[in-house]
Structure formats: C-alpha cells, structure tokens
C-alpha positions in Angstrom: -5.5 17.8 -16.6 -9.0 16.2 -17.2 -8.7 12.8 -17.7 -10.6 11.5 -21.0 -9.9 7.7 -20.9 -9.1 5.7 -23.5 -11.0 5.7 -27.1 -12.7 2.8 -29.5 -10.6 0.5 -31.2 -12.1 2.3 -34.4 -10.9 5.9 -33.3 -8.9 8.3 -34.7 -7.7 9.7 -31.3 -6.8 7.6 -28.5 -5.4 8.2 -25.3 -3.7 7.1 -22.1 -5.6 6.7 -18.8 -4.0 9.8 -17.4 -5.4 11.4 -20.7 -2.4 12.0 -22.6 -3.1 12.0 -26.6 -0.8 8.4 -27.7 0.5 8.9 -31.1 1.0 6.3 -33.9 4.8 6.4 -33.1 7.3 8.1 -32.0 10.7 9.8 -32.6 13.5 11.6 -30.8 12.0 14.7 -31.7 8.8 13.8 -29.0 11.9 13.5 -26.5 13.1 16.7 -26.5 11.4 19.6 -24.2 10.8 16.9 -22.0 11.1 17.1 -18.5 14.1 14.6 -18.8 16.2 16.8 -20.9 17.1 19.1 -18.1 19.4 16.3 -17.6 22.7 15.6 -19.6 22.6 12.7 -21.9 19.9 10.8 -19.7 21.6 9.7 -16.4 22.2 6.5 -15.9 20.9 4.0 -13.9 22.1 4.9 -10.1 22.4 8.2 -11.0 20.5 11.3 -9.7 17.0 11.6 -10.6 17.5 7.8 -10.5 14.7 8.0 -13.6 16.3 4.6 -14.8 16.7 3.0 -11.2 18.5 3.3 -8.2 21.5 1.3 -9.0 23.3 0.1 -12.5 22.8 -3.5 -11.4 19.0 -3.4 -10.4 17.9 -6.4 -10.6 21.3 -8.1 -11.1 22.0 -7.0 -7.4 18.9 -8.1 -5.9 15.8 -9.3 -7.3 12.3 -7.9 -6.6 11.1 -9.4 -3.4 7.8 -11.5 -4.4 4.9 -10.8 -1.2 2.0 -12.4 -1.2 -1.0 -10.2 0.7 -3.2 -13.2 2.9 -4.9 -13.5 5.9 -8.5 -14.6 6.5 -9.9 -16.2 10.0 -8.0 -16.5 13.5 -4.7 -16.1 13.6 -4.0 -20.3 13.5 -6.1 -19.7 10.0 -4.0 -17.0 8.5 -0.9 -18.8 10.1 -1.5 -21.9 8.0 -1.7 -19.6 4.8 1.6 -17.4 5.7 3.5 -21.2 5.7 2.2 -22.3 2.7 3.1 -19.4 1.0 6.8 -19.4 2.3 7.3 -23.2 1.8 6.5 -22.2 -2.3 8.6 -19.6 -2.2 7.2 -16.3 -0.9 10.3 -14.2 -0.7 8.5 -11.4 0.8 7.6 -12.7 4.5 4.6 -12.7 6.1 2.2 -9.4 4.4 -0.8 -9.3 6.7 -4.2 -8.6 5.5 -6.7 -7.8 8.8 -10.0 -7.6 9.1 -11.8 -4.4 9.2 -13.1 -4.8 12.9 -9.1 -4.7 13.7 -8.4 -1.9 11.7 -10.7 0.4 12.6 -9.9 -0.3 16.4 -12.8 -2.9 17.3 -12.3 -5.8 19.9 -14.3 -9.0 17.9 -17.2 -9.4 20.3 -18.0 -5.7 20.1 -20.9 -5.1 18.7 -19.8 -3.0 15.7 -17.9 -6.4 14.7 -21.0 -9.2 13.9 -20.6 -10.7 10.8 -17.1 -8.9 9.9 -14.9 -10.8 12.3 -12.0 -12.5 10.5 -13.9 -11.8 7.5 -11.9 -10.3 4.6 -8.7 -10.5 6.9 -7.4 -12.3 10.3 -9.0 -11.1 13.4 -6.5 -10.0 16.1 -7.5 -8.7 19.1 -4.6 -8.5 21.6 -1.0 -9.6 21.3 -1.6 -13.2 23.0 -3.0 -13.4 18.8 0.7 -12.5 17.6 2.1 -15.8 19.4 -0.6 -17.7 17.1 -0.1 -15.5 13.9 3.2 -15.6 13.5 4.3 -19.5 15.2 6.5 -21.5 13.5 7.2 -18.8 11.1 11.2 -17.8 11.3 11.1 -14.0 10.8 14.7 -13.8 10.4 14.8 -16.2 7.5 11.2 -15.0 6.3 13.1 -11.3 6.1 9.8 -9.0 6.3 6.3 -8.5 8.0 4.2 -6.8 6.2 0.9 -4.9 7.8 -1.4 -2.5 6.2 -2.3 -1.5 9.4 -3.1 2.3 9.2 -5.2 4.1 11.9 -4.3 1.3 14.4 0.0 1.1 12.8 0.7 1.8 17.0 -0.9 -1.1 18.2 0.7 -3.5 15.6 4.0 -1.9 15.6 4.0 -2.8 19.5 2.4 -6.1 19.2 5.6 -7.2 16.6 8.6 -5.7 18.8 6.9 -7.3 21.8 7.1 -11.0 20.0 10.2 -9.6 19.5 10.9 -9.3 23.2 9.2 -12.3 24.9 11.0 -14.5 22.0 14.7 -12.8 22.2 14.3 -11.9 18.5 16.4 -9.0 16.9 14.5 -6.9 15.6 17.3 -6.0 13.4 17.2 -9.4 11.9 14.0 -8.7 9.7 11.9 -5.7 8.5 8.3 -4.4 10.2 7.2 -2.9 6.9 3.6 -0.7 8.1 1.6 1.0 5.9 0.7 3.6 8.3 -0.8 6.1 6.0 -4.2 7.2 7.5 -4.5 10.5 5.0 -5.8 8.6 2.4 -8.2 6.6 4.3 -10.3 9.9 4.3 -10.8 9.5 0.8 -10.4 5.7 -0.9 -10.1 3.3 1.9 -12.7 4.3 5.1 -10.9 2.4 7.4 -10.4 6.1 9.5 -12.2 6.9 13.0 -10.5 9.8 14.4 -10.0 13.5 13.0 -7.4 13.3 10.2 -4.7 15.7 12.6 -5.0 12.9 15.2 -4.3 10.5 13.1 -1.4 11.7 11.3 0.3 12.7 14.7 -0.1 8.6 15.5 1.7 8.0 12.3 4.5 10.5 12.7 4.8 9.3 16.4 5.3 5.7 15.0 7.7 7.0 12.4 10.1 8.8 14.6 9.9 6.0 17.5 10.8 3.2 14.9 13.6 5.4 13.8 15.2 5.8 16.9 13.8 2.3 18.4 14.2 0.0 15.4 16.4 2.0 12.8 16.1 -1.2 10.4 12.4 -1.1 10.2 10.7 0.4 7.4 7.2 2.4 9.9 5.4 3.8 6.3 4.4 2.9 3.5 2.4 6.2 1.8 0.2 3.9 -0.5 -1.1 5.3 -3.7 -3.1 2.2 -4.1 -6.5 2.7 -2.8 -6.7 6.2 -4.7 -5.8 3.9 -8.0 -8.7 1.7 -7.2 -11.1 4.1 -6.3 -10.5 6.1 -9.6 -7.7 7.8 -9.9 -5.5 8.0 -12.9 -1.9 6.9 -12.7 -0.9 10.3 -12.7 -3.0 11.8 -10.0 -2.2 8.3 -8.0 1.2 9.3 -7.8 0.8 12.9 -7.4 -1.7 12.7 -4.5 0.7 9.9 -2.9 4.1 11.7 -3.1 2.0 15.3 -1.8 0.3 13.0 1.2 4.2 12.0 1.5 5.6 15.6 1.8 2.7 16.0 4.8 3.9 13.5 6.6 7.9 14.1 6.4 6.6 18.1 7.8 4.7 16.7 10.4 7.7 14.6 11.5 10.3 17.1 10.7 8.5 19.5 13.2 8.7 17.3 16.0 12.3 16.6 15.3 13.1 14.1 12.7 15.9 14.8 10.6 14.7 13.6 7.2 18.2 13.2 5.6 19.1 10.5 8.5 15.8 8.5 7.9 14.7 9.3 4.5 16.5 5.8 3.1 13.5 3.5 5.4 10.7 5.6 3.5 8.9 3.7 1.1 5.9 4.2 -1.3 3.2 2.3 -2.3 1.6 2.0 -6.0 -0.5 -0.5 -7.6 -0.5 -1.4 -11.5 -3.6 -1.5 -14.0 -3.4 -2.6 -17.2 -2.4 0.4 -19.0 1.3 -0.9 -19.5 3.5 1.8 -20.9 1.7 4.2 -18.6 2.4 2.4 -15.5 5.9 1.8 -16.6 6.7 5.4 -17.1 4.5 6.5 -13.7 7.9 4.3 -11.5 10.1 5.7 -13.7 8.9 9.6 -13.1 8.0 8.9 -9.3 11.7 8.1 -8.3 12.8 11.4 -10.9 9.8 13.5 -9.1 10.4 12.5 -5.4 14.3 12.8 -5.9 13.8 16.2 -6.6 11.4 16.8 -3.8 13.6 15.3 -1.3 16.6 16.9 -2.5 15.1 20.4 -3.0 12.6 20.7 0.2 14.2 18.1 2.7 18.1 18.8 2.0 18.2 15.3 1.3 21.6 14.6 -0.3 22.9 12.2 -3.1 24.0 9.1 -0.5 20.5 9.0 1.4 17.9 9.6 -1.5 17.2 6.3 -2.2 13.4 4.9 -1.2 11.5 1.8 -1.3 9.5 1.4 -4.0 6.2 -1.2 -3.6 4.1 -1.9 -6.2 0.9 -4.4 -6.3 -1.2 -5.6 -9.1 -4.5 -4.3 -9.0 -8.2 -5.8 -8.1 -10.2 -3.5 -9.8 -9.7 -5.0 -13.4 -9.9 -8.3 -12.2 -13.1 -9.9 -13.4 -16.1 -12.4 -12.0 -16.4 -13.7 -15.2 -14.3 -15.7 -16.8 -11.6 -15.6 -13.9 -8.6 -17.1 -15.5 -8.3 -14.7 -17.8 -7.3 -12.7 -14.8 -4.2 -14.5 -14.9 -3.1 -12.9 -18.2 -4.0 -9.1 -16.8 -2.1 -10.4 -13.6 1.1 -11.0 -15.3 1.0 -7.4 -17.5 0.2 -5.8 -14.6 3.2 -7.4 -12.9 5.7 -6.8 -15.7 4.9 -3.3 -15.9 5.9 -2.7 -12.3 9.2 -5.0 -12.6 9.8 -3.3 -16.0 9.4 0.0 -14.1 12.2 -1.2 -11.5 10.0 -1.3 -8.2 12.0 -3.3 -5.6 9.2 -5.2 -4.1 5.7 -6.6 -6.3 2.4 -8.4 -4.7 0.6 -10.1 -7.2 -3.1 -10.9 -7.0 -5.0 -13.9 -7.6 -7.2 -15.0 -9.9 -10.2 -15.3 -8.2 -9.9 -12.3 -6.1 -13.0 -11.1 -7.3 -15.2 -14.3 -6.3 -13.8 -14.0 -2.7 -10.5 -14.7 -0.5 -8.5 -16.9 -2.3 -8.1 -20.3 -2.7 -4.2 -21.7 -1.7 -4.5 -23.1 -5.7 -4.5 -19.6 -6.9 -2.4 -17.5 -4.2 0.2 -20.5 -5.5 -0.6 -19.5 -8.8 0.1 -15.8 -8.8 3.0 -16.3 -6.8 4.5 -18.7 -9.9 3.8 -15.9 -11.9 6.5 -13.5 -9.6 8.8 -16.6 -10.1 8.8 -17.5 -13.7 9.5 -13.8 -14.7 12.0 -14.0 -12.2 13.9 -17.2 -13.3 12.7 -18.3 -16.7 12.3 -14.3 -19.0 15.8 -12.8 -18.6 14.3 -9.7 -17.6 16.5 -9.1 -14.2 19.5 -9.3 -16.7 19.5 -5.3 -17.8 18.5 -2.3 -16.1 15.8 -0.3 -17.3 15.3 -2.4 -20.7 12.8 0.1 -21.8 15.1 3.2 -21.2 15.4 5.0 -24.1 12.6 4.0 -26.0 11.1 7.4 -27.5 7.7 6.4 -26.2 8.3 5.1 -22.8 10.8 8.5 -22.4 8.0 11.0 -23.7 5.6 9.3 -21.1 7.7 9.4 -18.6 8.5 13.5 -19.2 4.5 14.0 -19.4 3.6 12.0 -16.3 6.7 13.8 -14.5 5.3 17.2 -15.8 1.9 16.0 -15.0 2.7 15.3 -11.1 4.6 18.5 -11.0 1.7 20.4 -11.7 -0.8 18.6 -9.7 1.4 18.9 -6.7 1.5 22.7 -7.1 -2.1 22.5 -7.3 -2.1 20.9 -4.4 0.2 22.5 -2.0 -1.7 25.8 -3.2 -4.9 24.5 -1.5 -2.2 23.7 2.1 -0.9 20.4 1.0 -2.4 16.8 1.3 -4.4 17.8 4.6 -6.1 20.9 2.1 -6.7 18.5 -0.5 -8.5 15.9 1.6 -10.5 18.4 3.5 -11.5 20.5 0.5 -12.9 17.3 -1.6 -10.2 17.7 -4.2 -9.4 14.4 -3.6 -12.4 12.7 -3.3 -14.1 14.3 -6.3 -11.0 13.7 -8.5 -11.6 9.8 -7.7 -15.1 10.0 -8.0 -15.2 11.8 -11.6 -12.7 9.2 -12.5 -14.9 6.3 -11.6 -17.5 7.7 -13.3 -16.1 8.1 -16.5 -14.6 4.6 -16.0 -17.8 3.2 -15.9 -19.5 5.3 -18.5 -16.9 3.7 -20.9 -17.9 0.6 -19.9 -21.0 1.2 -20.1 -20.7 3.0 -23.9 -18.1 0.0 -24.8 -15.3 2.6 -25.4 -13.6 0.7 -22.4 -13.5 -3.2 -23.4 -13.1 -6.0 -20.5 -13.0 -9.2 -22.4 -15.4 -11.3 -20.6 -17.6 -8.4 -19.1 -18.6 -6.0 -22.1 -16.9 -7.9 -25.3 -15.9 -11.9 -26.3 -18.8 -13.3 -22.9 -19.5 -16.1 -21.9 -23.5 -17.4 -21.8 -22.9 -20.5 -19.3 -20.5 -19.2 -17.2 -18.1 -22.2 -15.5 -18.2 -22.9 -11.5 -15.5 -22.4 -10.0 -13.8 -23.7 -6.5 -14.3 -20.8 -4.2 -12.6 -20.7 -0.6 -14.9 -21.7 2.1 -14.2 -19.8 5.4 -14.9 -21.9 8.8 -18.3 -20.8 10.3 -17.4 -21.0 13.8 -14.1 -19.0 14.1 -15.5 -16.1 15.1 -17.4 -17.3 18.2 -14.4 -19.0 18.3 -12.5 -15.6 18.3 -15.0 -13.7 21.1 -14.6 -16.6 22.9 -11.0 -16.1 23.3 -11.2 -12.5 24.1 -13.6 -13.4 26.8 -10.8 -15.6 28.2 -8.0 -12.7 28.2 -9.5 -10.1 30.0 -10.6 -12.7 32.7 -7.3 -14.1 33.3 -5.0 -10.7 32.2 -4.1 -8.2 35.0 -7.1 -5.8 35.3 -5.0 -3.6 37.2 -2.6 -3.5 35.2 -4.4 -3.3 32.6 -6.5 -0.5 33.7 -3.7 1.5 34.7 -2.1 1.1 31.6 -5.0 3.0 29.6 -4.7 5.7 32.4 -1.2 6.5 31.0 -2.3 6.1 27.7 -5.1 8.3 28.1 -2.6 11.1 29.9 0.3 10.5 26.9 -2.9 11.0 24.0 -4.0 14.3 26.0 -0.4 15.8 26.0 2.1 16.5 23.5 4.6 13.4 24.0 5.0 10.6 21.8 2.5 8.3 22.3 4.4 5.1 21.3 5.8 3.9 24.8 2.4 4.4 26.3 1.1 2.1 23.4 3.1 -0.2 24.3 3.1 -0.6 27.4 -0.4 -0.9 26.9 0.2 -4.2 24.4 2.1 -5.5 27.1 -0.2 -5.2 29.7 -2.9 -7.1 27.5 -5.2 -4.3 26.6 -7.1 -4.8 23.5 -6.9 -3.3 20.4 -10.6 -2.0 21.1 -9.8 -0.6 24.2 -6.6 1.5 23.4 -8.4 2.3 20.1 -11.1 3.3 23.1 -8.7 6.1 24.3 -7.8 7.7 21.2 -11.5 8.0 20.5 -12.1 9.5 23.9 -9.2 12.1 24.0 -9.0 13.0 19.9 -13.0 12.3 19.1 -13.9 10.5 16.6 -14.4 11.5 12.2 -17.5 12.0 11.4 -18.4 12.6 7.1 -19.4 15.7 6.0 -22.4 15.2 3.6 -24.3 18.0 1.2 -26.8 17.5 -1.6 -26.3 18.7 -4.6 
C-alpha cells in the first residue's frame, strides 16, 4: 500500500497516515467484510484474537504501568533522576536510557567516544557503574528495569543479575525488561557493529538463557519505535515489528526454545503519533494479528498467548517552537495508546526537542500518565472505543494491511530479507520524504512550525549537563583496570573469545566476563574480533 499522507483542511479526500481513504462517517455496513467478521459477534475482551484486550477487566485489574525513559551523565547523575522520578510516582521502575558510546560497545576513554560520553544517556562502562546506577533504588518495590540496550543486551543482562548476586536480590522479585532487538538497528536506529546474523544469535542467546535463568524476566522487547520515527506508517510499524518478531522466535525455536512455554514474557514495542484513531486501531489489530501468528505458526495455545504490550509517545512531532504545546500532542498521543489497551505507556517531555529534559518537565509528562489515570474514568471500561464503526473498520484495514505486508515480507525470507534487500530502509525513507514534502507544501500542518508561529520565540530553561563528568568517567575506568584482576580478567575474554567462535550459548561466558570486571569495550572487543564488524553498503543512484 503506498502511503499518501494526509490531505488540506480544504480537500475533498483525506486520508490516514497509513493511507487509508477516511470517510465523512461511518455505518455498520463499513464493518462488515472486515477482517473482524471472521469472528462471531466480536469477541469480547479476553477472548481470542484478544482485538478488545487481553482481559474483561483491563484496566480495572491493573492499571498501565507509567515509565519514565532518563538517564544522562555518570551513573550518580542518572541515579539522582531515577529517584526523583519514583519519589513522584514513576510506577514503571528505573527505564534506562545510555549513551551511544555504551551501546555500540565503546569503553568512555576510547577514542571513538570524545564528546559522546554520558551525552544523550548515562555512560556505563563496567558493572562497578551498576552499584552507582542503581543505589538506593529498591528494585523489588521499584518492580522493573528497563534497558534499551540492543547490540550490547548480554553485557547489561549480566551486569543486573550480578547486582543481583553481590546484593542477595531475587531476581524474581522484579522484572529486567531488554529491548534486545538489534534487526532494526540495521535500518532506524544505527546503534549496530556486527553482521546482522551475529547479532541476532546474541539476542536469541539472551532470550533462551533468561528463560531458563530468570523465567520472570521479560529479555525482548521487538520495538516498532524507531521504524515509526524514521518514517514509517503505523501500519508498516507494526507489520515490520511483528515480521522482525517471527525472526527471532525461529532463530530461538531452532536452538531449542519451546515458544508455547515462554511466549507469555514476549513483549512488543510501539510508539504513538498523533494520528489518534489510527493508532488506536494499530494496538487493537496487533494483539488480533500476532494472536493469530502465534497460534497458527508457533502452536501457541489459548492459556499462553498473552504478550506485553509497550507503547511510548513519540519525539518526532514534538516541536522547538513553541514547546508547550507539546504537552497537548503528548497527552493525545498517550490516550491513544491507553485507549488502545497497551499495558505499559512512557510519555515524553516537553522539551525533548531542545535537549535532555529538565526534572520540571519529566515531572510534567509523568502527571500527565497520572491524571488520566486517577482523575478521567478511562480505566473504568474495557475497550471504550469497541464497537464504534470507525475505530472497528480501522482496525479490519490496518489488520488486513499487516497481513499483507507480512506476506510481502516473508516472500523476500522474512525480516533478515527485508533488511538486507532495502525494503525496509527505503519504505522509511520514501515515508520521510513525503512527510516532509507535506510540510513543506502545508498539506501537513504543525501549529507552531508551518501554521499559527510565533515571531519572538520565548527562552526557555534548558538542562545543563556537568562539563566534567566525562573526564570524570575515563578517569574512573582508568582506575578499574589498574586495580581489577588482569588475570582474571584476561582469561575471562579467552573464554569468551572460544564460546563467540563455537556454537554454545554465549551468555555464561558473558558473564563471567562482567564478573571478572571486563569492560563493556573489551567484551564488545571479542564479538568484533570473532563475528567482524557491519559495514553499510552504499550505491549512487
């Protein structure tokens, strides 16, 4: 389907992001041929597809967990941030955010690393950082860590059950929640360094370990996210998401993992733009589309179907200009995903878009979680949009539209085809593009930006970052590898280096590499070594 974007105020045709034709309303006759009407009388909510949620009580059972994504500095920084958050009420624990150095497996005083150390996330070199990042904080009562850790989801699945270890913490008594979802690096996110088949066999490796080490911990997240914010409609978000999903349960399921046994700690990862109904109906057809998938190609049955379902307000239409308008896109954004019955939402701040934000606004957007929570009635019914013809034709077109997309993309050999073919990449591209040319041709209005400006714009406070932290930083990894074990150390990498070259499960190695005090550079080191490294294809056209 070629996405066509959304028309003038003044036209006679308009049309969702995902380039469905919206009519002027709607009746019971748009309903029917719908995907949905397979079904008998439209299940229920906690009824297979699980369209209208996972259970009749939704939000009545348990409210939507309300995470707050920080981290900025050393780990003493981002530790300061993580407390504030939970003494306002953060009900989703501590959701890391790390710098790009660390996640794409560089120690801070590497050279790779000037000027990006601690910079859009915390810097954390070795576990002796975990004791910092995560003191005073009581996991159990906090209830999750969140990391979007991704190429380097090894290291920081070993650095938390280590705390876990040297503190006499169990680990059943919260939830590691990783991303751990390198295939869409290759495309939206660049935070990838080694070819993609190495990298997924890290993520499978972390999937079945957790399963068998930590049953209670939730080791991926497949995120839609970054696709979303790099252009994708909601549509092809969700499509490419769920097939890079199905390429990792394979992987897995070949070396072992029965899918029926851990398909219930699998969650997935969306974010929400301002398209409302769109992005209701896109939850609403996931859970019916991935039901069906699980069901159909994993043997999944009725009693271990459910998944997690994450959602996060989006950056991308959050504005310079004028920032607190962003608060008013942050709270649609937000009610679209609660109204599409996610069990977890991160909400963004306001002035995400003038740089890491202040503690003023992270408090802000996490009021917004809380007054929808306590103050709207909206966790009173499940699925309060169920049945409206609108919401149900959307929901049959974007569960049609994934359907087909998927096909499309398993004909090209699944996510793995579709990354190394370009399909992805120039689906998020052309998206983009026409994004921007609507801009551009004021077809796409973003009040502040291209319609209703502003001609003296209004300072604003902006978080100030301390200069020194990361000299501060390198000067702290100096001090670990002169007082660590070199030995031990040294022999630890040797293991790792002989686990990475076979076929075994390269967790324990990782670990025992963590525990032994290696960096995150220097296991990172190893993989590069043994797997090689990713290197862009490039042609002119």
């Amino acid at each position: 389907m070629t996405r066509e974007g959304r028309q003038s105020a003044n036209a006679e045709e308009r049309y969702s992001t995902s380039g469905f034709q919206t009519r002027p309303f709607y009746a019971s006759a748009d309903v029917e041929g719908q995907w949905l009407a397979e079904e008998t009388d439209f299940p229920p909510p906690g009824r297979f597809p699980y369209t209208r949620g996972f259970t009749s009580g939704g939000y009545r059972d348990e409210l939507w967990a309300r995470e707050m994504y920080a981290g900025f500095g050393s780990a003493e920084e981002a530790n300061r941030r993580y407390r504030f958050l939970i003494e306002n009420g953060a009900t989703g624990g501590v959701s890391i955010a790390l710098d790009l150095p660390t996640q794409i497996g560089y120690d801070s005083d590497d050279p790779m690393a000037v000027g990006e150390v601690g910079r859009i996330g915390v810097a954390l070199d070795s576990y002796s950082d975990i004791d910092d990042l995560f003191s005073g904080v009581d996991l159990a009562g906090a209830g999750h860590v969140f990391s979007t850790a991704n190429s380097i989801a090894p290291i920081v699945y070993s650095w938390v059950l280590t705390y876990c270890e040297r503190h006499d913490i169990d680990p059943g008594s919260f939830r590691l929640q990783l991303q751990n979802d390198p295939i869409k690096e290759y495309v939206a996110r660049g935070t990838h360094f080694l070819p993609i088949e190495a990298a997924v066999r890290l993520a499978t490796d972390v999937v079945i370990h957790s399963h068998r080490t930590t049953p209670g911990w939730l080791p991926i997240s497949v995120s839609g996210s970054h696709m979303k914010q790099a252009g994708s409609s909601p549509l092809q978000e969700a499509a490419f998401t769920l097939a890079n999903g199905i390429a990792y349960l394979a992987d897995a399921q070949n070396k072992g993992l029965s899918i029926p046994d851990f398909h219930p700690n699998l969650e997935f990862h969306f974010c929400t733009e301002m398209d409302f109904f769109e992005e209701v109906a896109k939850y609403r057809a996931v859970r019916q589309v991935w039901s069906r998938i699980a069901t159909e190609r994993f043997g999944v049955p009725e009693d271990r179907l459910r998944f997690r379902l994450h959602a996060a307000t989006s950056g991308q239409p959050l504005t310079a200009q004028q920032p607190l308008n962003n608060i008013s896109r942050i709270t649609l954004q937000a009610l679209a995903q609660i109204l599409g019955g996610v069990e977890a939402t991160r909400t963004a701040s306001f002035d995400e878009a003038l740089g890491i934000p202040t503690e003023e606004a992270a408090k802000t957007s996490l009021r917004i979680n809380q007054i929808m929570a306590y103050e709207t009635g909206i966790p009173d019914t499940t699925d309060p949009l169920g049945g409206s013809f609108y919401v149900e034709t959307l929901t049959g077109q974007m569960a049609q539209g994934m359907v087909a997309e998927l096909d499309k993309i398993e004909e090209m050999g699944g996510a793995l085809g579709a990354v190394e073919s370009g399909y992805y990449a120039q689906a998020l591209a052309a998206g983009a593009y026409q994004q921007q040319v609507a801009l551009d041709e004021g077809d796409r209005v973003i009040v502040g930006v291209n319609k209703y400006r502003s001609e003296e714009p209004r300072p604003y406070p902006r978080f100030t970052g301390d200069e020194q932290s990361e000299q501060r930083q390198c000067e702290r990894l100096s001090r670990l590898r002169a007082a660590r074990d070199a030995d031990r150390c040294r022999k630890a990498l040797e293991d790792l280096r002989d686990a990475c070259a076979g076929t075994d499960n390269v967790m324990p190695a990782v670990h025992a590499a963590v525990g032994a005090d290696c960096t995150v550079g220097e296991i990172s080191g190893v993989w590069r070594a043994v797997f090689g490294e990713h290197h862009e294809t490039r042609s002119v056209l």
